[in-house]
C-alpha positions in Angstrom: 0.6 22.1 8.5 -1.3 24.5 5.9 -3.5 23.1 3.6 -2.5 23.6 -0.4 -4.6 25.1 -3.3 -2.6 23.2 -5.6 -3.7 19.5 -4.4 -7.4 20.3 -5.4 -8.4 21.4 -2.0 -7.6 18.5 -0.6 -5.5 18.1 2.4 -1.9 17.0 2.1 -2.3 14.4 4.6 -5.1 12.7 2.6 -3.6 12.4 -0.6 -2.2 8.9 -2.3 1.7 7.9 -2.3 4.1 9.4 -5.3 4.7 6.6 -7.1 8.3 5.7 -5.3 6.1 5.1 -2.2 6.6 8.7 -0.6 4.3 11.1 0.6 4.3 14.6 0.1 7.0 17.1 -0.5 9.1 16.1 2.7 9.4 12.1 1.3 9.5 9.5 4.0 7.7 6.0 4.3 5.6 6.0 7.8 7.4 3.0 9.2 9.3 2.1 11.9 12.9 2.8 11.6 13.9 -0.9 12.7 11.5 -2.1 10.0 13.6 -0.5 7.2 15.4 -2.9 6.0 12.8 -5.9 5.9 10.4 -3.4 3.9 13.5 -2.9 1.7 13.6 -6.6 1.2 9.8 -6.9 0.6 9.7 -4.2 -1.9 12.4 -5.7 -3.5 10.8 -9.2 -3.6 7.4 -7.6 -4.9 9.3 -5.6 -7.7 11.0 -9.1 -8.9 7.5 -10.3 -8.3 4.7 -8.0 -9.5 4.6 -8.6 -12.9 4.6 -12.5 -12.9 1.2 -14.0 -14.1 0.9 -16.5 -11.5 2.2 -14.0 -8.8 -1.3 -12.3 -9.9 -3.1 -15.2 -9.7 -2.2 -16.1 -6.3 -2.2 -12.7 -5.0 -6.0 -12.4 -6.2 -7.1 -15.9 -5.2 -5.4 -15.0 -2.0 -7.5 -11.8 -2.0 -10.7 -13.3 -2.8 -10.3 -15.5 0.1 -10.1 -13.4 2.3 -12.8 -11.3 1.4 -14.9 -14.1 1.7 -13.7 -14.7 5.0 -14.2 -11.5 6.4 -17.4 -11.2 5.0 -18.9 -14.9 6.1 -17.6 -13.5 9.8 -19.3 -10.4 9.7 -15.7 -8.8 9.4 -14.6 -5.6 6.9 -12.4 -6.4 4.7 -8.8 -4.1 3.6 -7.5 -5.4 0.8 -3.5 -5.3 0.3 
């Protein structure tokens, strides 16, 4: 695939997700076709979700720990 001008010289293949979760011109999720609809589900759930204030706090206590896990174990953390 060529490279584009346009995207700051940065390859295609590098860049961040739209905002509707696609990448690129050509759209797509990388996933599993027979994970479909359970990612359907979960993005639904985290829609409903994302904006609830104790959704937040969980999801960064959640993160936090984990972090701290992976670190204490000599481990590298990637956060969600």
């Amino acid at each position: 695939m060529q490279s584009n001008d346009d995207d700051k010289g940065q390859n295609e293949f590098y860049n961040e997700p739209e905002a509707d979760g696609h990448f690129g011109p050509y759209g797509g999720r990388f996933v599993s076709e027979t994970l479909f609809h359970a990612l359907d589900e979960l993005e639904a759930l985290y829609d409903s979700l994302k904006n609830d204030a104790e959704f937040q706090r969980t999801s960064r206590r959640f993160a936090s720990l984990m972090r701290q896990l992976c670190v204490e174990n000599g481990g590298t953390f990637v956060g969600l």
